[in-house]
C-alpha positions, 0 to 999 in steps of 0.5 A: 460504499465498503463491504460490511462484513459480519460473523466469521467473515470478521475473523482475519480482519486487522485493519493498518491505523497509522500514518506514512512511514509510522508503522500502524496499530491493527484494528480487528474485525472483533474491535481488538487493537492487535497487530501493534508495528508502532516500534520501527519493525514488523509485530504480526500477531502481537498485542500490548499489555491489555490494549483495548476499548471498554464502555459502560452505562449508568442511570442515577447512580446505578450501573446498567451494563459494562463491556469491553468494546469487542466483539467475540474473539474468533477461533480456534481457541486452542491458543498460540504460540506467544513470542515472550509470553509467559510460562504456561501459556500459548497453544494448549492454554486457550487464548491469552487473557491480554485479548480480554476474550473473557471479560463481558463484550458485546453479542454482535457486531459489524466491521465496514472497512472504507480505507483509510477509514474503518468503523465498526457497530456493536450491540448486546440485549444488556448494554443500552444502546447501539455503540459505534466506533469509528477508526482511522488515520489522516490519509489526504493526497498530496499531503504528505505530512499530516498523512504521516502522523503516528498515531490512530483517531477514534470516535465512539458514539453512543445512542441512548434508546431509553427515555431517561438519560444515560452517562456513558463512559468510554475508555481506552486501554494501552501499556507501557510497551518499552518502558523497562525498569523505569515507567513514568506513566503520567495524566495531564492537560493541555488545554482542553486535551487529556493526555495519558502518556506511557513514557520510560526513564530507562533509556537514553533519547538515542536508544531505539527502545527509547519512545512513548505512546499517549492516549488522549480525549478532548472529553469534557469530563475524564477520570483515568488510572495512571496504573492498573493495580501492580500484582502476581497472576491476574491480580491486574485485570481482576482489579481494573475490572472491579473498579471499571464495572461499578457507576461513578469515575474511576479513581488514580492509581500512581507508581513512582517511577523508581519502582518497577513493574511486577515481573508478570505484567506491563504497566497498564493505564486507562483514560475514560471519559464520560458523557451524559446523553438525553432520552433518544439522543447520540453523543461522541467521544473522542480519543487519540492513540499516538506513538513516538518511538523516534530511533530507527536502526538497520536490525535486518541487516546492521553494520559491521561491529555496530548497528546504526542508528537515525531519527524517523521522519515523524520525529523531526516533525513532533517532540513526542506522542503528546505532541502528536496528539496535540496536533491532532486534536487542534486540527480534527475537524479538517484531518477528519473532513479532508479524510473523509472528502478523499474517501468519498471521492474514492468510494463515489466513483462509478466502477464495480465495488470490487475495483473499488475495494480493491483499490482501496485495500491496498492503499493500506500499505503505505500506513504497514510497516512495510514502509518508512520514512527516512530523517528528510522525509525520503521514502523507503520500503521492504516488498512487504513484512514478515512477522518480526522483520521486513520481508526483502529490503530495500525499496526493491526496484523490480517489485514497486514497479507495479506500484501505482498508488504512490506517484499519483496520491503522493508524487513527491515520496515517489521521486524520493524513491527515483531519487535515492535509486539514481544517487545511491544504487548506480554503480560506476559501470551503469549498473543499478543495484536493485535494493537500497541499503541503509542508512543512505551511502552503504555500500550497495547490494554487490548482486548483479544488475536486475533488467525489469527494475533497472528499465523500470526505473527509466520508465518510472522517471518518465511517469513521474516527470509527466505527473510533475512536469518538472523540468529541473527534477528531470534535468537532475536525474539525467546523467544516471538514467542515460548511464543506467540505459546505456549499461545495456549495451555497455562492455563492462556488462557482465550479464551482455544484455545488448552486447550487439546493440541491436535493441533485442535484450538476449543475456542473462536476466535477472528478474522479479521472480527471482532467478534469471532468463537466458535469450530474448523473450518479450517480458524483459525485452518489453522493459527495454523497448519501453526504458529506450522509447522513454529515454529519447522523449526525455533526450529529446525534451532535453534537447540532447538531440543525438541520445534522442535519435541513438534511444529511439532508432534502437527502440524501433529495431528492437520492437520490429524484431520482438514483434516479428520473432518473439510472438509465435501467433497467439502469444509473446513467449522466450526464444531458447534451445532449453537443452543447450547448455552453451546458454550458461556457459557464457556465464559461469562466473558470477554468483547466482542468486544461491552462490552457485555458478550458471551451469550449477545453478541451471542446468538440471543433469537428469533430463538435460535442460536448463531450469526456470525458464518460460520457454514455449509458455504463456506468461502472465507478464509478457507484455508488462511493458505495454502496461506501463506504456499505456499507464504512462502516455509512452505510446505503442511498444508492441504491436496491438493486435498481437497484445489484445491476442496475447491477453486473450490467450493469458486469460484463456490459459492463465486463469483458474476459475477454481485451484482444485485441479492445479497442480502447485508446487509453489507458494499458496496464495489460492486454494480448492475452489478459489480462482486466479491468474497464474504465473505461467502456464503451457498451453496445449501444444507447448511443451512445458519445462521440467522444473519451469519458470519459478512461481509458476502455478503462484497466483499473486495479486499484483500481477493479477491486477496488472494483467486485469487491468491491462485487459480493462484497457484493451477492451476486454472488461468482463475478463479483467473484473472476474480476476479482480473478483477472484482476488477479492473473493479470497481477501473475503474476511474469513479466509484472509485479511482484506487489507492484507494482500501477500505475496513475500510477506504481508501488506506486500507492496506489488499489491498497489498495481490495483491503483491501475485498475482506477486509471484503466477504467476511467482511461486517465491521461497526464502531461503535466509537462504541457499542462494536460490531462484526460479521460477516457472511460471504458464504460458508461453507467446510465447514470453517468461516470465518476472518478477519482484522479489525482496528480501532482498539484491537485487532486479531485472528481471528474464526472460526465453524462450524455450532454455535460461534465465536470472536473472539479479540484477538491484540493489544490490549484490545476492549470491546463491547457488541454482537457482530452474527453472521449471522441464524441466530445468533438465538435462546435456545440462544446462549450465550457465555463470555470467559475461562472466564466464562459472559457475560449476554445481552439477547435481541434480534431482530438476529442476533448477541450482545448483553451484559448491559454492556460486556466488554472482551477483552484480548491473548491472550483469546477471546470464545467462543459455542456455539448447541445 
């Protein structure tokens, strides 16, 4: 199961709670609320008011112990600057109060992050018992709606040690955050849930500061302070704590709602309840923090005049945070069970932990501020955060190309991306814009056409029609992704990808890391090949014979010279004269990505050669596009002896076992004894450019992880899994946030390539299409393998030993035609059953199993094979 972290290794821990699309609250290695990105924009760093846990403990009318739920608030105390705080405060004057780092917490605690769930243990010498807090949010596969609920679940358990009974009160904290002039804090009750909602009066429905958050209990017994005390200085906190620190209820405070709040303060409210607990018993309270703030508005980049304005998805689902709660309390047991079943499945299988964590952490994106929703529900996305804004809009294509965990987890949020690319960013020439402006049918972005997420768009069109294998979705999508192929090739190209049509991409490329390549080199050319190989499957499926047979000759021809040119004996590289500057000349007009035309933008005077280029180098993307072949079922794309060569030689040139002698001019990602995989590196022999490929000397996790995984599919385990254990041992707790993996920003959406590392060690295979799946795992425990899988339609656990194995469906229905198994599973002693029912088999000489017709597994249900 999930690490547990203790001490300092708590210190940059803010675990997402929220739901797809919602924004979250970060739930701190101390037990903080922090980090509150519940209003429709990043908020690193932040709190609300006073926002917290406190519990307390009292035994025949006599308090025992009071504390907030925290555990030390971490260093350094010199404090922080504070956006909006108030005078005489931030650095130089310690941490702010709001932390309630200086009210009575508890000595020791631990923090176990199992995403989507966190749960934390806390004890003290003076607070009878240990308490627990147990944190999360809805996250099932294929349940997209109740996996987008804005709001955060909690249970606190108490265990009473002593031998009379104990009444333990927990209580939740939270402010008004957008309230304004007009604060409508308000108690009720809705059968049997207690509701504080933090409402406003101030704004109209359509204002984007207009929203309410509510804290809720399905507690027997509550009291609560619609208001803190409304005072100067720290007359607030100084009279909660005097009413909470004393045994008995606490007793309502209310404001009207015509009175302002006092120029210092938010307004604060606390809902406590309260539990009796016999002599060596436990007992849990419930609680829900719910958030609607339903306007979202393009504050990064508004329109002309007047920004504008549109309803999140979440809104069209619940009329408010009182609604939310509602809902999640009258569905907690199967919110909680399915969340806990999908954890399970996850953290049981058989895979190193550090695969396993990895994995895992990143899912957290999708609950970051990172992502949204848009009012049908469609999906949309930054690369990742910046502290107050998204960091580089518009669901870039070229980045969530390495973003595994979506399709598979939620298949129809993935074709809404593929959707809104194909309708929105395809210009009449077949270009595709690489980012989506907001709302829909903006004009798009007028920068030049990107070559990996235009190709990586065809590719994921592909993937996602396996996973479905919906024939219609495909035919939908079709004009624009054979336009987008055959843009290529196309006269209107300005950037001559494939003006000769020869299959080999050799203009200028615009790419992920930010600049362009210029000439043929086996990354960029990698996508093509694999966008034509996967463009004449889905001609072919379409019957469109004479696309099928144009795409696939190409391909053929291109691979043959990528092969035979671009691989200089030990690795796949660029073909360039670095100090021809003929290069950019071709290209002078049109803007690069500084305004500047080709040659002033490339070509670097001094020494005479064109800048950011791979050149001789071995980079870590060079053969990408086999990935994504190998992810996808799309087959070979370069040849695979020269691939596991190139691997080797990444992992032999590209890896650090420590940074301390590297010199990086770039971003710091890694540092003094930590290791990673580098961009690019220029093996001895090479000769390395003067001012190289951009990012260079970066080690960034989602590439790392493509490239660990790749290896893991290519045999090579020992090498993938120390890269993967490089990356997690830098996300250690104390150094970086475990669910917070950067790259341009936080919670940086690349990161999800780590979903692959699932796919490669249990060499997982989808056609849904044909109503197969398959395994094939690369390792094999003693005591058996487990995994996870999921695709569109069902999701669930596969499990094999030496002489049997199961797939069973947790959630769902499944109807297959064909199960693949590894190659020992070939033969007449197989034999398989569903349900009790012996299955007929076809024998055939491909491992695995294939049935007489269709079977369809259902929720709960279990395909069953034993082999004498």
């Amino acid at each position: 199961m999930g690490n547990v972290y203790t001490g300092s290794q708590t210190r940059e821990i803010s675990f997402p709670l929220g739901g797809i699309g919602t924004g979250s609250i970060g739930f701190a290695g101390n037990g903080r609320l922090m980090d509150w990105e519940i209003f429709n924009s990043p908020n690193k760093r932040s709190f609300n008011g006073y926002s917290h846990f406190a519990v307390k403990a009292e035994a025949a009318g006599q308090l025992l112990d009071a504390r907030v739920l925290n555990g030390d608030f971490p260093s350094p105390y010199m404090g922080q600057p504070v956006r909006g705080g108030p005078l005489h405060s931030g650095y130089g004057y310690g941490p702010e109060n709001n932390t309630m780092a200086g009210m009575p917490h508890f000595r020791t605690h631990s923090f176990q992050g199992e995403f989507p769930l966190a749960s934390m243990a806390f004890t003290d010498e003076h607070f009878p018992g240990t308490v627990h807090l147990k944190a999360l949010n809805p996250f099932i596969p294929l349940n997209d709606k109740d996996s987008s609920l804005p709001c955060a679940m909690f249970e606190v358990e108490f265990h009473n040690p002593l031998n009379y009974e104990i009444t333990y009160t927990a209580a939740l904290t939270a402010s008004n955050p957008k309230a304004g002039e007009r604060v409508v804090n308000r108690y009720s009750k809705d059968r049997s849930v207690h509701l504080l909602k933090f409402g406003t009066a101030s704004y109209e429905s359509s204002d984007p500061l207009f929203g309410d958050l509510t804290i809720a209990t399905d507690a027997s017994t509550v009291s609560y302070h619609e208001f803190w005390y409304r005072g100067g200085w720290c007359d607030n906190l100084e009279m909660y704590w005097r009413d909470f620190a004393k045994a008995g209820p606490l007793t309502n405070r209310h404001y009207d709602s015509e009175l302002p709040p006092h120029s210092r303060h938010k307004d604060n409210g606390t809902l406590a309840a309260h539990i009796t607990i016999p002599p060596g018993g436990k007992g849990r309270i419930r609680f829900v923090l719910a958030w609607h703030f339903p306007n979202v508005y393009n504050s990064w980049n508004p329109e002309p005049g007047e920004r504008t304005v549109w309803r999140n998805y979440y809104a069209t689902q619940y009329a408010d945070s009182a609604a939310v709660a509602i809902y999640t309390f009258t569905h907690w047991d199967r919110l909680l069970g399915d969340t806990e079943l999908f954890r399970d499945a996850l953290f049981n299988s058989t895979l190193p932990e550090e695969v396993i964590e990895a994995v895992s952490a990143n899912l957290s994106v999708l609950n970051s501020a990172t992502c949204l929703r848009l009012t049908d529900g469609s999906f949309y996305a930054f690369e990742g955060c910046i502290e107050d804004v998204g960091s580089c809009e518009g669901s870039c294509t070229h980045v969530w190309n390495y973003a595994y965990a979506l399709p598979f987890l939620f298949p129809s949020l993935e074709r809404s991306m593929r959707d809104l690319d194909f309708r929105y960013n395809r210009r009449a020439d077949g270009g595709m814009a690489f980012r989506l402006m907001l709302p829909p049918g903006r004009d798009s972005e007028p920068f030049r056409a990107c070559v990996d997420g235009q190709m990586g768009g065809i590719i994921k069109a592909y993937r996602d029609w396996k996973i479905s294998g919906n024939d219609d979705w495909l035919r939908s999508n079709w004009a624009a992704i054979s336009s987008s192929l055959e843009f290529a090739w196309s006269p209107d190209n300005p950037d001559l990808w494939d003006a000769d049509r020869d299959g080999v991409i050799d203009g200028r490329q615009h790419h992920t890391l930010d600049m362009e390549l210029f000439g043929p080199n086996a990354w960029l050319n990698g996508f093509y090949l694999a966008a034509l190989k996967a463009a004449s499957a889905m001609a072919s499926h379409l019957n469109d014979a004479a696309k099928a047979a144009d795409y696939g000759e190409l391909f053929r021809r291109g691979k043959t010279w990528t092969d035979q040119h671009l691989f200089n004996g030990r690795y796949y590289g660029q073909k360039i004269n670095l100090n021809d500057r003929r290069w950019l000349e071709r290209y002078d007009k049109g803007d690069s990505l500084f305004g500047e035309d080709a040659t002033a933008a490339y070509w670097n005077e001094e020494v005479g050669e064109i800048k950011y280029q791979i050149g001789e180098g071995c980079g870590i993307d060079q053969v990408v596009a086999q990935w994504h072949a190998n992810l996808c079922g799309l087959g070979e794309i370069f040849d695979r002896d020269q691939t596991r060569s190139a691997l080797k030689q990444l992992y032999l040139h590209n890896f650090k076992a420590n940074m301390r002698e590297e010199a990086n001019a770039w971003r710091l990602f890694s540092l003094n004894d930590e290791g990673g995989l580098v961009i690019c590196s220029w093996p001895e022999g090479s000769v390395r450019p003067a001012v190289p490929l951009t990012y260079a000397s970066e080690t960034m996790t989602g590439f790392e992880y493509q490239a660990a995984s790749h290896m893991i599919q290519e045999g090579m385990l020992e090498e993938g899994l120390r890269i993967v254990r490089a990356v997690r041992e830098r996300y250690d707790g104390e150094k970086r946030n475990p669910w917070n993996e950067m790259e341009c920003g936080s919670n940086y959406a690349r990161a999800m390539a780590s979903y692959a590392l699932l796919l490669a060690y249990s060499g997982f295979s989808f056609d849904m299409t044909k109503g197969e799946i398959g395994f094939r795992p690369v390792i094999q425990p003693s005591e058996g393998f487990r995994t996870f899988w999921s695709v569109d339609g069902a999701w669930g656990t596969f499990e094999l030993s030496e002489s049997s194995g199961a797939l069973k469906v947790a959630a769902g229905s499944l109807t297959l035609t064909k199960l693949g198994l590894p190659e020992s599973w070939t033969g007449p002693k197989l034999a398989a059953s569903l349900e009790g029912h012996t299955l007929h088999l076809i024998r055939k000489e491909e491992g695995g199993i294939r049935f007489a017709g269709p079977i369809t597994i259902c929720t709960d249900q279990a395909l069953m094979w034993t082999q004498d």
